[in-house]
N, CA, C and O atoms as CSV, one atom per row, in Angstrom:
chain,resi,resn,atom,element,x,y,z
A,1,UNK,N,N,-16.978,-4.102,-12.247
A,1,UNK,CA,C,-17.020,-3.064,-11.229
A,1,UNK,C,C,-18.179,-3.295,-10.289
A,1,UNK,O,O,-19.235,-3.632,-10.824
A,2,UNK,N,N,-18.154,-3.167,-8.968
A,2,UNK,CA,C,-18.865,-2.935,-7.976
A,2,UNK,C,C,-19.365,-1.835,-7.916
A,2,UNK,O,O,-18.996,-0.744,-8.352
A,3,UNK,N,N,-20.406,-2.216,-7.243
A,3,UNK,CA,C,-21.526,-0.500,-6.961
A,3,UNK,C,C,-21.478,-0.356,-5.495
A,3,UNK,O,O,-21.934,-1.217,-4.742
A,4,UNK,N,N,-20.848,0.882,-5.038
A,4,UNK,CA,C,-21.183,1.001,-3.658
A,4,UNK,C,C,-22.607,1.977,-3.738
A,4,UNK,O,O,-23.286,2.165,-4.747
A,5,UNK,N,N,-22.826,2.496,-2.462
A,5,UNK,CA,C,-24.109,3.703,-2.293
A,5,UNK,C,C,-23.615,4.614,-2.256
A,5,UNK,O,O,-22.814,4.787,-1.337
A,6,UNK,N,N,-23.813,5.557,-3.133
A,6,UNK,CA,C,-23.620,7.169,-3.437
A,6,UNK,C,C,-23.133,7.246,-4.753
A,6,UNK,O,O,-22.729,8.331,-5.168
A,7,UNK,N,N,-23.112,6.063,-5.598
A,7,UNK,CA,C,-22.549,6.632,-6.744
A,7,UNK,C,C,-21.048,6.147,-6.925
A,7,UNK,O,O,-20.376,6.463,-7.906
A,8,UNK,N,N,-20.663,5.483,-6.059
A,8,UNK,CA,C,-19.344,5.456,-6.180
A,8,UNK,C,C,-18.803,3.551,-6.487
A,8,UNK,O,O,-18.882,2.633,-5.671
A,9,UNK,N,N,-18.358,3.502,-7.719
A,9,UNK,CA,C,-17.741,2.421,-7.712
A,9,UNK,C,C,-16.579,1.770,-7.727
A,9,UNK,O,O,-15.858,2.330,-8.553
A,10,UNK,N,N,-16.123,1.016,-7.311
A,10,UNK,CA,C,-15.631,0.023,-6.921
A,10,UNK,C,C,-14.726,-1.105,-7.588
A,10,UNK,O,O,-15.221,-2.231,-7.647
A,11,UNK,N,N,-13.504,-0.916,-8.073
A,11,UNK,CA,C,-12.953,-2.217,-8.852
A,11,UNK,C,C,-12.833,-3.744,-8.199
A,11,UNK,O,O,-12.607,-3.819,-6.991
A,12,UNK,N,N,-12.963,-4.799,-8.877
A,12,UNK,CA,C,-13.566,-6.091,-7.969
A,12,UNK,C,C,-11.559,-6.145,-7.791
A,12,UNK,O,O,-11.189,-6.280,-6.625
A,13,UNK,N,N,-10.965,-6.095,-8.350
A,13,UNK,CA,C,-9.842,-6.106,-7.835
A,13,UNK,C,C,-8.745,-4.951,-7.166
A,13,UNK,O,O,-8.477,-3.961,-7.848
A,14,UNK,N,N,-8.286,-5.074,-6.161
A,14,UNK,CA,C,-7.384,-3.573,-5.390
A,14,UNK,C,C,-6.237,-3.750,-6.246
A,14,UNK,O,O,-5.907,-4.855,-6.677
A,15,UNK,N,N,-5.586,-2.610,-6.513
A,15,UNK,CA,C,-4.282,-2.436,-7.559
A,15,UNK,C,C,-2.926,-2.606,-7.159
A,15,UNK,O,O,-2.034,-1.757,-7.152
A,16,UNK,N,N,-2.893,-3.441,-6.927
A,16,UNK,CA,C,-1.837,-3.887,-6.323
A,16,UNK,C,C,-0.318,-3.724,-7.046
A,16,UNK,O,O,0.762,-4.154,-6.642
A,17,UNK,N,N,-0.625,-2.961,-8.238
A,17,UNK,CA,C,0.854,-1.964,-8.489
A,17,UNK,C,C,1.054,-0.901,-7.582
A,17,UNK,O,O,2.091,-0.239,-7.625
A,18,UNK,N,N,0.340,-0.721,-6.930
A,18,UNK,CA,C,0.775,0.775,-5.926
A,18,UNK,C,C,1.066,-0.050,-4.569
A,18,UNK,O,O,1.060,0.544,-3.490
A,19,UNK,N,N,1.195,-0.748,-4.611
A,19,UNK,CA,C,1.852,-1.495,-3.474
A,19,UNK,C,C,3.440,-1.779,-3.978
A,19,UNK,O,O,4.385,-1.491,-3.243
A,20,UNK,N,N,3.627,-2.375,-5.312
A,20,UNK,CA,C,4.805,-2.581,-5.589
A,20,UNK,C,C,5.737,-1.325,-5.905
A,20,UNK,O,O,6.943,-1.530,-5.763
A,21,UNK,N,N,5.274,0.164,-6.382
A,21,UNK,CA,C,5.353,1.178,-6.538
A,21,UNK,C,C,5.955,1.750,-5.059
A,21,UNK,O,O,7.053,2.301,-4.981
A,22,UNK,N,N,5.265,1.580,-4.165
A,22,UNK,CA,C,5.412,2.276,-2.925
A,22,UNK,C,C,6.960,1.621,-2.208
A,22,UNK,O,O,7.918,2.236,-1.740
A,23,UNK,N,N,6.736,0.232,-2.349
A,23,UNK,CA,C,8.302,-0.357,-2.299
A,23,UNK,C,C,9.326,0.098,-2.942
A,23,UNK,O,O,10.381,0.379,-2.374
A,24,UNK,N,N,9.174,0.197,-3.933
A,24,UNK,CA,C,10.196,0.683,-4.762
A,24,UNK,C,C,10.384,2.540,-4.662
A,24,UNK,O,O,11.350,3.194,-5.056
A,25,UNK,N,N,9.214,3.011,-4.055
A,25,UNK,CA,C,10.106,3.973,-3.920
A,25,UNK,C,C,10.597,4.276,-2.232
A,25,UNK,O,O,11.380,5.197,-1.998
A,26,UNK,N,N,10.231,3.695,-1.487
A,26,UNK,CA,C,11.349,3.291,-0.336
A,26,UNK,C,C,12.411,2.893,-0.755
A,26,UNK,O,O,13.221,3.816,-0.671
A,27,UNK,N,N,12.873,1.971,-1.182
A,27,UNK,CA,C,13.961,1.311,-1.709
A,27,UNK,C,C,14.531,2.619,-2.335
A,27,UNK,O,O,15.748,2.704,-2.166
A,28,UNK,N,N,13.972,3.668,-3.019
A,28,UNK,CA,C,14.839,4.674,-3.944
A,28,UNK,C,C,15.033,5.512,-2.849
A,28,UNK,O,O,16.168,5.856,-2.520
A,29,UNK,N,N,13.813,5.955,-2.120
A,29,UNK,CA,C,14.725,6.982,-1.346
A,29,UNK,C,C,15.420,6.853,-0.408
A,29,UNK,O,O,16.100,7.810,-0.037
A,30,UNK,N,N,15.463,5.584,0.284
A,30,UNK,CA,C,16.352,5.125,1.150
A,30,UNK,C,C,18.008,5.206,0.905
A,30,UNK,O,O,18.996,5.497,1.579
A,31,UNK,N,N,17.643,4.658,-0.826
A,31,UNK,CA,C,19.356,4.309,-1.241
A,31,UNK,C,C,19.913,5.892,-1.953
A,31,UNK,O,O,21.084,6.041,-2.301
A,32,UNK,N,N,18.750,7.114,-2.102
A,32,UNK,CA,C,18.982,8.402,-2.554
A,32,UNK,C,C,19.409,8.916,-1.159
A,32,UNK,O,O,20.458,9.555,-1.242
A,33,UNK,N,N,18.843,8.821,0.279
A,33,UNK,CA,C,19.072,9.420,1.676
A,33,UNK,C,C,20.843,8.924,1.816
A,33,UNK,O,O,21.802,9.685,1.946
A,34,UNK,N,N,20.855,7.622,1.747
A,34,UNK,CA,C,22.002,6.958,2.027
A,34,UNK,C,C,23.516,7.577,1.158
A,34,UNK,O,O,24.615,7.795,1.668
A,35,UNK,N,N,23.070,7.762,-0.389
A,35,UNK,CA,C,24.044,8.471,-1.114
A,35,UNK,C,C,24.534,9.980,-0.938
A,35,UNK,O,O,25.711,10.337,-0.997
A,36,UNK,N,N,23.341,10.871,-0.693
A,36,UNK,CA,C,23.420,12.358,-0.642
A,36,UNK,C,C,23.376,13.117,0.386
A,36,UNK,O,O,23.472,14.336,0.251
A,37,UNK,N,N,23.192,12.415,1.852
A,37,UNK,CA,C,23.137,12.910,2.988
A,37,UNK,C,C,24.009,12.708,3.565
A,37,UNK,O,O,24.118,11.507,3.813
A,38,UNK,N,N,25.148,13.606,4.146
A,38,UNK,CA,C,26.134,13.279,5.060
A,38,UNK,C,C,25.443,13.470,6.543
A,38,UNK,O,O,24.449,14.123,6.860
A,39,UNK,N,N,26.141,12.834,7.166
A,39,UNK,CA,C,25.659,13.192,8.971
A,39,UNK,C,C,24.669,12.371,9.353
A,39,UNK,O,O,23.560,12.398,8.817
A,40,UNK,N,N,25.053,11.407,10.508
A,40,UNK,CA,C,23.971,10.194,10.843
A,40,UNK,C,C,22.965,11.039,11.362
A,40,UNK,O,O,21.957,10.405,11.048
A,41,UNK,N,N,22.617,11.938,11.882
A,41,UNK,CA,C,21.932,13.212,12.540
A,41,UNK,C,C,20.504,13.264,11.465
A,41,UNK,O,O,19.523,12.536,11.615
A,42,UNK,N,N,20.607,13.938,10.754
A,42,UNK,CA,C,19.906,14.147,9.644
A,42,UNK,C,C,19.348,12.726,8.836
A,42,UNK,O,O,18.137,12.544,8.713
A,43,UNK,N,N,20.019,12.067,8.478
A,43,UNK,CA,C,20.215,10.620,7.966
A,43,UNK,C,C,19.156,9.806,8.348
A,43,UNK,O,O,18.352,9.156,7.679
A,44,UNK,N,N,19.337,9.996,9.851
A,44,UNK,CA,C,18.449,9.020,10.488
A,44,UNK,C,C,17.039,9.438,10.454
A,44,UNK,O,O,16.117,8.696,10.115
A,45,UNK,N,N,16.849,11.360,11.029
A,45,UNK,CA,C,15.520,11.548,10.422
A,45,UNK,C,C,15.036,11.740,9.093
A,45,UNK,O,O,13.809,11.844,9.105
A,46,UNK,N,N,15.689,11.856,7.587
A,46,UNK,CA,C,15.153,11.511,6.891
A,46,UNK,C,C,14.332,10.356,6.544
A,46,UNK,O,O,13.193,10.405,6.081
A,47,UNK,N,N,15.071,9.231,6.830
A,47,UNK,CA,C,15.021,7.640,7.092
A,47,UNK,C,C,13.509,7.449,7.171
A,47,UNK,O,O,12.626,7.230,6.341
A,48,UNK,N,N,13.570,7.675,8.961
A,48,UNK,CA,C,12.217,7.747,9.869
A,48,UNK,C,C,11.208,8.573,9.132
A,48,UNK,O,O,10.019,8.313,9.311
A,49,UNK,N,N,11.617,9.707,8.180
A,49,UNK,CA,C,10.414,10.223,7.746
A,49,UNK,C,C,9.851,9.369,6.641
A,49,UNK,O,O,8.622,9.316,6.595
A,50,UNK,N,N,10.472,8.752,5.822
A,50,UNK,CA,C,10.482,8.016,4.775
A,50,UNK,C,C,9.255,6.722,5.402
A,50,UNK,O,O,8.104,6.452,5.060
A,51,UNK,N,N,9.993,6.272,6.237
A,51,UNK,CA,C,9.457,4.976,7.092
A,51,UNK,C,C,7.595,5.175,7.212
A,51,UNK,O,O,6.606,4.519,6.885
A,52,UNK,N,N,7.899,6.549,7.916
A,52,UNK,CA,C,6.338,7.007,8.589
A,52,UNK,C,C,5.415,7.186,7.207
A,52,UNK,O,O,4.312,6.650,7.100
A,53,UNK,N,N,6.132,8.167,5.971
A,53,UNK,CA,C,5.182,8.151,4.988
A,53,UNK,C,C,4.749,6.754,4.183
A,53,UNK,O,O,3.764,6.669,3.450
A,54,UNK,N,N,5.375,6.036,4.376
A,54,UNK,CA,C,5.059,4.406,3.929
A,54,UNK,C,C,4.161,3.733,4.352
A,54,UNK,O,O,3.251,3.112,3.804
A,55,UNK,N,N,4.561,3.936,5.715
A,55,UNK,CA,C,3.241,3.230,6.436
A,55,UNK,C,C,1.745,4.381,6.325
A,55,UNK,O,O,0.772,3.638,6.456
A,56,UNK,N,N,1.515,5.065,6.238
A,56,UNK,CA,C,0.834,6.375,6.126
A,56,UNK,C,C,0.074,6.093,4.669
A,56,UNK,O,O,-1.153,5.996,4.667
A,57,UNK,N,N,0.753,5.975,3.557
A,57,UNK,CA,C,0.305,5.338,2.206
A,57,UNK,C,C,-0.082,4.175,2.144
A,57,UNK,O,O,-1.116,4.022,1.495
A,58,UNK,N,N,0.534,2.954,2.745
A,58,UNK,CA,C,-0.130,1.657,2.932
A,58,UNK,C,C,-1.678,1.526,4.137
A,58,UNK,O,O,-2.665,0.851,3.848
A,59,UNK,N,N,-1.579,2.105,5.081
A,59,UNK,CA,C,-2.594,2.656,5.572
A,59,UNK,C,C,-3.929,2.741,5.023
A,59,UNK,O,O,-4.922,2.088,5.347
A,60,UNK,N,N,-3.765,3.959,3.836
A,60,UNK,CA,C,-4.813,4.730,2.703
A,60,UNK,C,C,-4.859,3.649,2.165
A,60,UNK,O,O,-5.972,3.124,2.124
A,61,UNK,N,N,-3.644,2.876,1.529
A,61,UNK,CA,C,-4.115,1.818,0.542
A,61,UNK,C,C,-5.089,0.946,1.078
A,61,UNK,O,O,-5.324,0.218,0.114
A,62,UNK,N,N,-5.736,0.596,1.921
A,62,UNK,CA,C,-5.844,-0.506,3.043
A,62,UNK,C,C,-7.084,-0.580,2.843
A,62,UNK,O,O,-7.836,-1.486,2.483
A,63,UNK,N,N,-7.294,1.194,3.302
A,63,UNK,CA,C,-8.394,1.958,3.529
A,63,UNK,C,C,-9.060,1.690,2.448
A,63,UNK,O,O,-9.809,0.715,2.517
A,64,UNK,N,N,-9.010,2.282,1.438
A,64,UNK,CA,C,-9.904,2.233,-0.153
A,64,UNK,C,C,-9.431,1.320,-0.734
A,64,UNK,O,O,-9.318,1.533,-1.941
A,65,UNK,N,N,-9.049,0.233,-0.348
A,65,UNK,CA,C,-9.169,-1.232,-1.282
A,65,UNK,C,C,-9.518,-2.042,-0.119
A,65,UNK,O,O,-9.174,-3.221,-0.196
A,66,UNK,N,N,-10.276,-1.578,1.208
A,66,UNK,CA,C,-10.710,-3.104,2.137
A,66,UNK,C,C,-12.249,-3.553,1.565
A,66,UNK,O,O,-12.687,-4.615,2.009
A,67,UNK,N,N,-13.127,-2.759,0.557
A,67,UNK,CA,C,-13.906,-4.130,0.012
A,67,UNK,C,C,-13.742,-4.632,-1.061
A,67,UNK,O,O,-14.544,-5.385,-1.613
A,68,UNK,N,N,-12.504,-4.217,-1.561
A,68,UNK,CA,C,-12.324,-5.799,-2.519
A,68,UNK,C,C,-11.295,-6.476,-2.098
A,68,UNK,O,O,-10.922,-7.464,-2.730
A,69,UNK,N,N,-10.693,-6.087,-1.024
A,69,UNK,CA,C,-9.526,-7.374,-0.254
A,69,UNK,C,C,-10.939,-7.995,0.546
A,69,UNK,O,O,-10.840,-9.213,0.393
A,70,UNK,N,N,-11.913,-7.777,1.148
A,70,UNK,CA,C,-12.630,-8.681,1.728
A,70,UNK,C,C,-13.333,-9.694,0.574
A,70,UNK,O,O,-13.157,-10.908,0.466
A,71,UNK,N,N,-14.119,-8.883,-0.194
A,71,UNK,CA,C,-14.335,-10.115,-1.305
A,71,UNK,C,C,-13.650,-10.962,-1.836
A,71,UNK,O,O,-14.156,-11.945,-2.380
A,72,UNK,N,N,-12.302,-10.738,-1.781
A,72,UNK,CA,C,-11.588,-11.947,-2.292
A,72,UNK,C,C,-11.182,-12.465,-1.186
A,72,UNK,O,O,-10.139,-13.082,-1.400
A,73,UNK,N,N,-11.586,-12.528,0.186
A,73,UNK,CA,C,-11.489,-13.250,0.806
A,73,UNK,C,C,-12.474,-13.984,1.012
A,73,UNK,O,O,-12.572,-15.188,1.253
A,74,UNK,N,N,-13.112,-13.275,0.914
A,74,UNK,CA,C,-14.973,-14.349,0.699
A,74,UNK,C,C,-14.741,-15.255,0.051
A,74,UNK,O,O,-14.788,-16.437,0.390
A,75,UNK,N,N,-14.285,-14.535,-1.601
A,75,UNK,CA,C,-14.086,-15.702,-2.814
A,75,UNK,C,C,-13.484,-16.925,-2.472
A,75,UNK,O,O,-14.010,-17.991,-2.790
A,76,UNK,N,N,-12.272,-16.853,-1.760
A,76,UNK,CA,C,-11.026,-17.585,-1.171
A,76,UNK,C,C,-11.982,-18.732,-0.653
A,76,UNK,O,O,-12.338,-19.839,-1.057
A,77,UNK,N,N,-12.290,-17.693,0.745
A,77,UNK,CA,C,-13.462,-18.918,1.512
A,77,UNK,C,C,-14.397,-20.001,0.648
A,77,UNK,O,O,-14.226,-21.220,0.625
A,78,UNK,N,N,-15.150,-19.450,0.132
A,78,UNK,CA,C,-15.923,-19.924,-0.980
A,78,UNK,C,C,-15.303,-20.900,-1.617
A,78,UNK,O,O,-15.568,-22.051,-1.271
A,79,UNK,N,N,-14.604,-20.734,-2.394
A,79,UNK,CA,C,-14.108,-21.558,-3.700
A,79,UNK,C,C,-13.054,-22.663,-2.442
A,79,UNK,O,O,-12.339,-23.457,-3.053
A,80,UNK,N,N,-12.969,-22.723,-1.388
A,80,UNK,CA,C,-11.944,-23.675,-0.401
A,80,UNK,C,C,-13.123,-24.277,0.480
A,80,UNK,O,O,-12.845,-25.313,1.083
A,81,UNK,N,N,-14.119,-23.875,0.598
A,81,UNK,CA,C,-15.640,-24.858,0.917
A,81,UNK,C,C,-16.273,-25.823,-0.039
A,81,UNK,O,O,-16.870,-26.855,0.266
A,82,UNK,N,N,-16.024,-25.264,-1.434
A,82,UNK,CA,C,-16.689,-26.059,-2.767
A,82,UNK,C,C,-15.695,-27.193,-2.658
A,82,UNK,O,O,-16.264,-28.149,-3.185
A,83,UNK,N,N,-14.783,-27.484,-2.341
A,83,UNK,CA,C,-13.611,-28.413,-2.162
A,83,UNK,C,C,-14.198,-30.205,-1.988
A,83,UNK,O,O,-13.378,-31.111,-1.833
């Protein structure tokens, strides 16, 4: 674990099950909108709402895992300089 300032730490790796999680539940509610909703009307803005909260969650994810996606890009760098 990483130490940020205030007390708050930090896993050296971002969890990248809530990325695969978040797919999968697009994928569910897409194919739940598609089964139980009649009327392209409605259909389509469920869809779009679905769409927007995805990106909205990947966003957050982004947000509170960009310093350990940068450190492992450091690492990346690093360990492809030792070369």
């Amino acid at each position: 674990m990483l130490h940020r300032g205030g007390g708050e730490h930090l896993p050296e790796e971002e969890p990248w099950w809530f990325l695969y999680l978040m797919g999968l539940l697009l994928v569910g509610l897409a194919v739940l909108i598609e089964a139980t909703v009649p009327g392209d009307g409605l259909r389509s803005v469920l869809e779009l709402a679905v769409v927007v909260l995805m990106f909205g969650l990947m966003a957050t994810w982004v947000r509170r895992n960009r310093v350990a996606i940068e450190l492992e890009e450091a690492r990346a760098r690093r360990q492809g300089s030792d070369r």
